[in-house]
Backbone as CSV, one residue per row, in Angstrom:
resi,resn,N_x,N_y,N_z,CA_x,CA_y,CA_z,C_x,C_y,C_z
1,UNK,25.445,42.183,1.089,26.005,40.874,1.376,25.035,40.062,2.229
2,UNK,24.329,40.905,3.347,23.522,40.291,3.986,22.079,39.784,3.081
3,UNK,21.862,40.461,2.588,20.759,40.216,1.638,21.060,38.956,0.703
4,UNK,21.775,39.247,-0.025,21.938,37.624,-0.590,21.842,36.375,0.333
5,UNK,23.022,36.545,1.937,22.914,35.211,2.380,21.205,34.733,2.575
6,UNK,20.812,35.783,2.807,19.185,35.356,3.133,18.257,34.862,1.920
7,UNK,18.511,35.021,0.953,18.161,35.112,-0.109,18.158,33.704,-0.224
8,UNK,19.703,33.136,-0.410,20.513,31.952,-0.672,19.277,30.734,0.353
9,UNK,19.728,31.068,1.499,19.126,30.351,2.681,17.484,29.808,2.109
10,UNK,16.832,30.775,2.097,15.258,31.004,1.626,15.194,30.139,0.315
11,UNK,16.177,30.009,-0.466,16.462,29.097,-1.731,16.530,27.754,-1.140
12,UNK,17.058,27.899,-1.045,18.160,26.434,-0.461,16.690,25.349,0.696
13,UNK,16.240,26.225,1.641,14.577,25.569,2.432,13.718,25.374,1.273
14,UNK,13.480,26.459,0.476,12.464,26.343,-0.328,12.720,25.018,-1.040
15,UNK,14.046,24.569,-1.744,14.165,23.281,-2.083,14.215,22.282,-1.495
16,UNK,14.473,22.161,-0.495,14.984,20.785,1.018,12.887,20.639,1.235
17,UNK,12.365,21.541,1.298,10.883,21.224,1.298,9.996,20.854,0.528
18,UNK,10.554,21.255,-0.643,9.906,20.592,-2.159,9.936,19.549,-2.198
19,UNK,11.120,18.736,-2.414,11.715,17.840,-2.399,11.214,16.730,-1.450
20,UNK,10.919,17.236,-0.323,10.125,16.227,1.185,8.763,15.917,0.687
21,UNK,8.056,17.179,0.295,6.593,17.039,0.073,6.725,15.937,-1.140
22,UNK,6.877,16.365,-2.269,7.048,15.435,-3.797,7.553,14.279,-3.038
23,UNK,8.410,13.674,-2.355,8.335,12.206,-1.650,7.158,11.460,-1.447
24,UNK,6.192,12.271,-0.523,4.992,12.155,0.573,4.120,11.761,-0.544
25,UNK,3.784,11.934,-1.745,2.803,11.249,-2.817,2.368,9.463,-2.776
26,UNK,1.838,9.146,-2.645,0.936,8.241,-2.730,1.224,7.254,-4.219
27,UNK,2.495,6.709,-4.153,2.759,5.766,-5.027,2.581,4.553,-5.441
28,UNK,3.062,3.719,-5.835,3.010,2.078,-6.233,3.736,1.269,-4.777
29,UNK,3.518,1.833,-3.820,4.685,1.212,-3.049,3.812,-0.303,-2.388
30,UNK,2.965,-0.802,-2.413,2.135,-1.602,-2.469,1.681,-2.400,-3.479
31,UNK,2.678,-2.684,-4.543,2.267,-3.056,-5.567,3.023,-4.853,-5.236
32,UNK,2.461,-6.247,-5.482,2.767,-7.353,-5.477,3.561,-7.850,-6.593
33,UNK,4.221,-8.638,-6.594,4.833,-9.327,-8.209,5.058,-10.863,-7.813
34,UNK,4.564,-11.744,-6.855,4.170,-12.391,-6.784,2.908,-13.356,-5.399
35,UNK,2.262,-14.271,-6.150,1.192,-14.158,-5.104,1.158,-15.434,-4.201
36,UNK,1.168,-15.260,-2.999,1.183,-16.768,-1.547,0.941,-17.849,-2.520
37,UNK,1.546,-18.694,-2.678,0.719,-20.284,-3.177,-0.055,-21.170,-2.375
38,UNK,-0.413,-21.092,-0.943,-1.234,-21.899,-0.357,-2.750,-20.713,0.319
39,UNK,-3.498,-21.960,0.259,-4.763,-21.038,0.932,-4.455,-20.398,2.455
40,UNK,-5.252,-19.973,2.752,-5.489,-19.375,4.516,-6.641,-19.393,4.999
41,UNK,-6.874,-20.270,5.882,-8.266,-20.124,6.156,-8.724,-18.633,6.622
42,UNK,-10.115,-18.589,6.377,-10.090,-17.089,6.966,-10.553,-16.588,8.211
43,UNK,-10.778,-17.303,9.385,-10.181,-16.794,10.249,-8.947,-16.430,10.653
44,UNK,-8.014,-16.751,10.255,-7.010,-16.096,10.056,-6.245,-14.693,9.800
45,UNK,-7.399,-14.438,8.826,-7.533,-13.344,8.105,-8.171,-12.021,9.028
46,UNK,-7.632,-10.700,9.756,-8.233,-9.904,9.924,-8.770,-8.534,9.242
47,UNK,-8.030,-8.538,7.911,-8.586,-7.377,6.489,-7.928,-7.864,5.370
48,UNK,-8.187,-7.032,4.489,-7.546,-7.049,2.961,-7.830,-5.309,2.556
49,UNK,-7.138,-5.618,1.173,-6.864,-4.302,0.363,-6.380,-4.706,-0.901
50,UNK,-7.069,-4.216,-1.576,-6.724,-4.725,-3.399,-5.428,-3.292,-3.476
51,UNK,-4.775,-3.998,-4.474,-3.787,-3.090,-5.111,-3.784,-1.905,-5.514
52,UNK,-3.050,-1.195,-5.759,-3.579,-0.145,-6.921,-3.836,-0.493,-8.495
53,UNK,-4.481,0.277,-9.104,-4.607,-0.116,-10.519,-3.445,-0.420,-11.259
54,UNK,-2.773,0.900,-11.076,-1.501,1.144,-11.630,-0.001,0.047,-11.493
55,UNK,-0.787,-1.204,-10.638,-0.080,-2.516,-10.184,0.199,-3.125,-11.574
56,UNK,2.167,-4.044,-11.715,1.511,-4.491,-12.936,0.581,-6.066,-12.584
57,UNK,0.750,-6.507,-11.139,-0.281,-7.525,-11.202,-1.466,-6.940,-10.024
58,UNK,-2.679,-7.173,-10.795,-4.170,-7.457,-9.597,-3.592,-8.500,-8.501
59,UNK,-3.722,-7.930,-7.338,-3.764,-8.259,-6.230,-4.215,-8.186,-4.973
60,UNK,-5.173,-8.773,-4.155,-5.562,-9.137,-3.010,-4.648,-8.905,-1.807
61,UNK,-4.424,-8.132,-0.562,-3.347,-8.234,0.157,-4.357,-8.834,1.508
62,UNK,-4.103,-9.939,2.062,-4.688,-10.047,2.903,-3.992,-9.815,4.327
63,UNK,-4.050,-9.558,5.163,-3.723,-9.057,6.648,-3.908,-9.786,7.784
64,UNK,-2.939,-10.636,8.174,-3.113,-11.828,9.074,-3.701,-10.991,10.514
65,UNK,-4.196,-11.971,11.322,-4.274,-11.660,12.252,-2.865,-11.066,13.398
66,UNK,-1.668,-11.861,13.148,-0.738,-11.597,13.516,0.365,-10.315,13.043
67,UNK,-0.824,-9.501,12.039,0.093,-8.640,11.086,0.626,-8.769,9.796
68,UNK,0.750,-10.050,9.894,1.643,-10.212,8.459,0.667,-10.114,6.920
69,UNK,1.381,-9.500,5.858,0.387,-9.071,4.793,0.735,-10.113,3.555
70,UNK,-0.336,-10.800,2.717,0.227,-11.779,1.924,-0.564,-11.418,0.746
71,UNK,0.335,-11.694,-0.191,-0.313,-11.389,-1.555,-1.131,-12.308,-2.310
72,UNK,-2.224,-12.299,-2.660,-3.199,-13.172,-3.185,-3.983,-13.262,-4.458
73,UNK,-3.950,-14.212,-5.596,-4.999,-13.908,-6.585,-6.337,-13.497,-6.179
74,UNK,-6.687,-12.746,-6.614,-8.113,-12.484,-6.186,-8.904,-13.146,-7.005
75,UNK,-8.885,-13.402,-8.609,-9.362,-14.665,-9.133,-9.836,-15.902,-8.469
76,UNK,-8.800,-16.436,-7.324,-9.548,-17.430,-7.019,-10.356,-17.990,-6.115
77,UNK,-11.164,-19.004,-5.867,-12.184,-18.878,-5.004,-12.286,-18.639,-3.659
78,UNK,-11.293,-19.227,-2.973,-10.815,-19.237,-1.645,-10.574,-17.521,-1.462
79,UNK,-10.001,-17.322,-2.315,-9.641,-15.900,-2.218,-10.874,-14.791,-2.006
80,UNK,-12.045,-15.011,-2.893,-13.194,-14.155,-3.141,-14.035,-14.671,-1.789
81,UNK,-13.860,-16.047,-1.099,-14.717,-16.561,-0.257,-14.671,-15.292,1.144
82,UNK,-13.351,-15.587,1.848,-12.293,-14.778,2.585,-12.977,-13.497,2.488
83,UNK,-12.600,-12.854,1.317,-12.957,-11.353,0.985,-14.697,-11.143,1.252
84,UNK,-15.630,-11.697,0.943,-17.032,-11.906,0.882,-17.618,-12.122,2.575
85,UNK,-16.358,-12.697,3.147,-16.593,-13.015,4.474,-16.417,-11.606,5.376
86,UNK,-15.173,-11.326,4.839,-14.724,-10.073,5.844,-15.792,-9.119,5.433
87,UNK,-16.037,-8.743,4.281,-17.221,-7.468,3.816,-18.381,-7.665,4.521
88,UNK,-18.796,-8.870,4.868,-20.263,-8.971,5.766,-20.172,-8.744,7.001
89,UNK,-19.086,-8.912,7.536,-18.257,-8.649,8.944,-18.511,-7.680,9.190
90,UNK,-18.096,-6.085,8.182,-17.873,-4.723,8.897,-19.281,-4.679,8.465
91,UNK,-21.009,-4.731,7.919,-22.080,-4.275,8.075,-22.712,-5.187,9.433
């Protein structure tokens, strides 16, 4: 009798931990579906991060200075200017 409850128990963690890890994967959770309509100058701007591939739209996330994260065409110029700016920044 004792043997089973342990058994049971050892089941029962083994799933409650599966289950946690398979969460912890590295998903779409960053993915945009629509993008800021006005520019930002870029000081403003303290980083960016493109999407994942697996996004269904390409997107630019830019990272205010104040925190806040905004979604951006990266297509357009203002957008690539910004991005071109910050990349010369971190060399």
């Amino acid at each position: 009798m004792r043997t089973s409850h342990i058994l049971l128990l050892c089941i029962l963690g083994h799933a409650l931990f599966a289950s946690v890890f398979c969460n912890n994967v590295s998903g779409l959770d960053d993915c945009c579906f629509d993008y800021h309509p006005r520019s930002l100058n870029k000081k403003y701007v303290r980083s960016y991060y493109m999407t994942d591939d697996r996004c269904s739209m390409t997107a630019a996330v830019l990272i205010t200075m104040k925190g806040a994260t905004l979604c951006v065409d990266p297509k357009l110029a203002w957008v690539g200017r910004v991005m071109t700016s910050l990349d010369q920044k971190i060399f």
